[in-house]
C-alpha positions as CSV (number, residue, x, y, z in Angstrom):
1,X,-38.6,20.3,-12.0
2,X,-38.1,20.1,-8.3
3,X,-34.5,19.9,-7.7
4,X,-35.0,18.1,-4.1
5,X,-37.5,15.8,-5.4
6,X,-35.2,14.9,-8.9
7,X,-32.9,11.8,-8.5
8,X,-29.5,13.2,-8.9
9,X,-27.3,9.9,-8.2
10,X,-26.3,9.6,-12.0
11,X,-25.5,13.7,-12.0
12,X,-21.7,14.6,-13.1
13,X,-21.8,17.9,-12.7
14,X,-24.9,20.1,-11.3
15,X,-25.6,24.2,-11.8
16,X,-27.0,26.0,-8.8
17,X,-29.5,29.2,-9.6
18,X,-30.9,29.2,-5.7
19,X,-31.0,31.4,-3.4
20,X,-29.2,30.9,0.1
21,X,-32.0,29.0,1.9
22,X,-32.6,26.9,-1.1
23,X,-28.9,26.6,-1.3
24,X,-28.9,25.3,2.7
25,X,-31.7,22.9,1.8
26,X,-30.4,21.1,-0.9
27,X,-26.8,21.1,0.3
28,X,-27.0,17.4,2.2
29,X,-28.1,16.2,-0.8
30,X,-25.1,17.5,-2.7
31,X,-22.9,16.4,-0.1
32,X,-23.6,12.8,-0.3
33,X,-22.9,12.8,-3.7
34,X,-19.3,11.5,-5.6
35,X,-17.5,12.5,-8.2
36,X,-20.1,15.9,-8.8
37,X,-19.0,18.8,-10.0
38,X,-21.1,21.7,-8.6
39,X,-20.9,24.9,-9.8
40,X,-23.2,27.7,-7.9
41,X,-24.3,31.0,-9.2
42,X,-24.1,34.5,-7.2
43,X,-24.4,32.9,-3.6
44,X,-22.0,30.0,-2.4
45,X,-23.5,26.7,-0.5
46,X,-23.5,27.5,3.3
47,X,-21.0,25.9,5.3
48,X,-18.6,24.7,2.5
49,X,-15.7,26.0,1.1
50,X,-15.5,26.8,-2.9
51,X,-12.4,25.2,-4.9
52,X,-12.3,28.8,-6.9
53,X,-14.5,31.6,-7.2
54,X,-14.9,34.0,-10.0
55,X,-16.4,36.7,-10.7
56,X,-17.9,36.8,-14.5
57,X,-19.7,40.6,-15.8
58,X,-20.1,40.9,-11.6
59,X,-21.9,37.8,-11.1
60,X,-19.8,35.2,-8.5
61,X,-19.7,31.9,-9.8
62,X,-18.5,29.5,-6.8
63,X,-17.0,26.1,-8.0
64,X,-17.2,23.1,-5.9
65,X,-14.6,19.9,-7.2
66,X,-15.6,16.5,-6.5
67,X,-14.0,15.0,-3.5
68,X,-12.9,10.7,-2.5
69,X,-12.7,10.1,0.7
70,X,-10.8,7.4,1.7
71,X,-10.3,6.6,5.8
72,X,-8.1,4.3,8.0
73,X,-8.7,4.6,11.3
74,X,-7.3,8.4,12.2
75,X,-6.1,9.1,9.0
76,X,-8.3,10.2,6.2
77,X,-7.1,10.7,2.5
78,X,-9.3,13.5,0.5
79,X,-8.5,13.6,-3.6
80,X,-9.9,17.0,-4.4
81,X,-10.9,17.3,-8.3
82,X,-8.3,15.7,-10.3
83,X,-5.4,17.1,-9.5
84,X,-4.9,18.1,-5.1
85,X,-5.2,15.7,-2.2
86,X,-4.9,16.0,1.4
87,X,-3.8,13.4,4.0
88,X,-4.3,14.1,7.4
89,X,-3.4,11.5,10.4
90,X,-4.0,12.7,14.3
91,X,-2.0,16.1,14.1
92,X,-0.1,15.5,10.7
93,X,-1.2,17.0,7.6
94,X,0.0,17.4,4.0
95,X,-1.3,19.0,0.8
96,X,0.0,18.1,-2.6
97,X,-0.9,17.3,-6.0
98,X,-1.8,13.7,-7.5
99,X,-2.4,12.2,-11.1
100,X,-4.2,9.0,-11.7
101,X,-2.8,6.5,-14.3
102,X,-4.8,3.5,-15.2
103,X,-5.9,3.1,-11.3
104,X,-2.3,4.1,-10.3
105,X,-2.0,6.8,-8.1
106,X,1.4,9.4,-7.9
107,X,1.5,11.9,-5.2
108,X,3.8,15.1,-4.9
109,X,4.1,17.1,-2.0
Protein backbone atom coordinates (compact mmCIF):
# COMPACT_ATOMS: atom_id res chain seq x y z
CA UNK A 1 0.00 0.00 0.00
CA UNK A 2 0.69 3.71 -0.03
CA UNK A 3 2.23 4.54 3.26
CA UNK A 4 1.06 8.41 2.98
CA UNK A 5 -2.25 7.48 1.90
CA UNK A 6 -2.66 4.42 4.92
CA UNK A 7 -4.32 5.65 8.18
CA UNK A 8 -1.64 5.10 10.73
CA UNK A 9 -3.39 6.64 14.02
CA UNK A 10 -3.90 3.11 15.54
CA UNK A 11 0.07 2.22 14.52
CA UNK A 12 2.34 1.15 17.68
CA UNK A 13 5.31 0.73 16.10
CA UNK A 14 6.07 1.45 12.27
CA UNK A 15 9.24 0.01 9.96
CA UNK A 16 10.74 2.45 7.54
CA UNK A 17 12.30 0.82 4.05
CA UNK A 18 12.40 4.61 2.12
CA UNK A 19 14.72 6.30 0.81
CA UNK A 20 15.66 9.90 2.09
CA UNK A 21 13.10 11.99 0.18
CA UNK A 22 10.35 9.46 0.95
CA UNK A 23 11.80 9.58 4.46
CA UNK A 24 11.35 13.77 4.43
CA UNK A 25 7.89 13.29 3.07
CA UNK A 26 6.34 11.15 5.41
CA UNK A 27 8.15 12.49 8.46
CA UNK A 28 5.22 15.14 9.54
CA UNK A 29 3.09 12.40 9.47
CA UNK A 30 5.30 10.46 11.89
CA UNK A 31 5.76 13.32 13.92
CA UNK A 32 2.21 13.85 14.89
CA UNK A 33 1.90 10.57 15.97
CA UNK A 34 2.06 9.23 20.06
CA UNK A 35 3.22 6.61 21.59
CA UNK A 36 4.99 5.08 17.92
CA UNK A 37 7.88 3.38 17.87
CA UNK A 38 9.64 3.98 14.60
CA UNK A 39 12.35 2.12 13.56
CA UNK A 40 14.10 3.23 10.04
CA UNK A 41 16.22 1.09 7.79
CA UNK A 42 19.75 2.26 6.22
CA UNK A 43 18.92 6.16 6.14
CA UNK A 44 17.66 8.06 9.30
CA UNK A 45 14.38 10.64 9.10
CA UNK A 46 15.78 14.11 8.15
CA UNK A 47 15.82 16.57 10.82
CA UNK A 48 15.38 14.22 13.91
CA UNK A 49 17.62 12.75 16.14
CA UNK A 50 17.66 8.65 16.49
CA UNK A 51 17.29 7.22 20.23
CA UNK A 52 20.15 4.41 19.13
CA UNK A 53 21.51 3.40 16.01
CA UNK A 54 22.98 0.13 15.08
CA UNK A 55 24.52 -1.24 12.73
CA UNK A 56 23.33 -5.03 11.87
CA UNK A 57 25.54 -7.17 8.82
CA UNK A 58 26.43 -3.24 7.68
CA UNK A 59 22.99 -2.17 7.37
CA UNK A 60 22.06 1.13 9.93
CA UNK A 61 18.97 0.59 11.62
CA UNK A 62 18.01 4.09 13.32
CA UNK A 63 15.48 3.78 16.21
CA UNK A 64 13.14 6.47 16.99
CA UNK A 65 11.18 6.05 20.89
CA UNK A 66 7.93 7.38 21.32
CA UNK A 67 7.87 10.74 23.05
CA UNK A 68 4.73 12.81 25.66
CA UNK A 69 4.88 16.06 25.66
CA UNK A 70 3.54 17.71 28.38
CA UNK A 71 3.84 21.94 28.48
CA UNK A 72 3.12 24.65 31.18
CA UNK A 73 3.73 27.77 30.01
CA UNK A 74 7.91 27.92 29.51
CA UNK A 75 8.45 24.70 30.69
CA UNK A 76 7.92 21.59 28.72
CA UNK A 77 8.26 17.97 30.13
CA UNK A 78 9.38 15.28 27.23
CA UNK A 79 9.07 11.30 28.54
CA UNK A 80 11.31 9.66 25.94
CA UNK A 81 10.37 5.79 25.49
CA UNK A 82 9.80 4.26 28.74
CA UNK A 83 12.51 4.90 30.66
CA UNK A 84 14.33 9.00 30.05
CA UNK A 85 12.62 12.39 30.34
CA UNK A 86 13.68 15.77 30.02
CA UNK A 87 12.37 18.94 31.68
CA UNK A 88 13.36 22.06 30.41
CA UNK A 89 12.05 25.61 31.95
CA UNK A 90 13.51 29.12 30.32
CA UNK A 91 17.29 28.27 30.73
CA UNK A 92 17.04 25.16 33.13
CA UNK A 93 17.30 21.83 31.98
CA UNK A 94 17.51 18.23 33.37
CA UNK A 95 17.80 14.74 32.00
CA UNK A 96 16.95 11.65 34.07
CA UNK A 97 15.30 8.52 34.06
CA UNK A 98 11.48 7.86 35.06
CA UNK A 99 9.21 4.59 35.68
CA UNK A 100 5.52 4.70 35.51
CA UNK A 101 3.53 2.72 38.18
CA UNK A 102 -0.24 2.41 37.80
CA UNK A 103 -0.31 6.30 36.41
CA UNK A 104 2.32 7.18 39.12
CA UNK A 105 5.23 8.76 37.83
CA UNK A 106 9.07 8.57 39.71
CA UNK A 107 11.73 10.65 38.37
CA UNK A 108 15.67 10.32 39.01
CA UNK A 109 18.09 12.75 38.01
Amino acid sequence: GDALAEPLDRATKIFLYLVPSGLKTIAPRLAALRNVTVVAYTFAVPGWAPDRREVVGGISLYLYLPRRVFSCGACQLTLVGDAKFTYVDGPSRIEGTYTEDAGEFIFKW
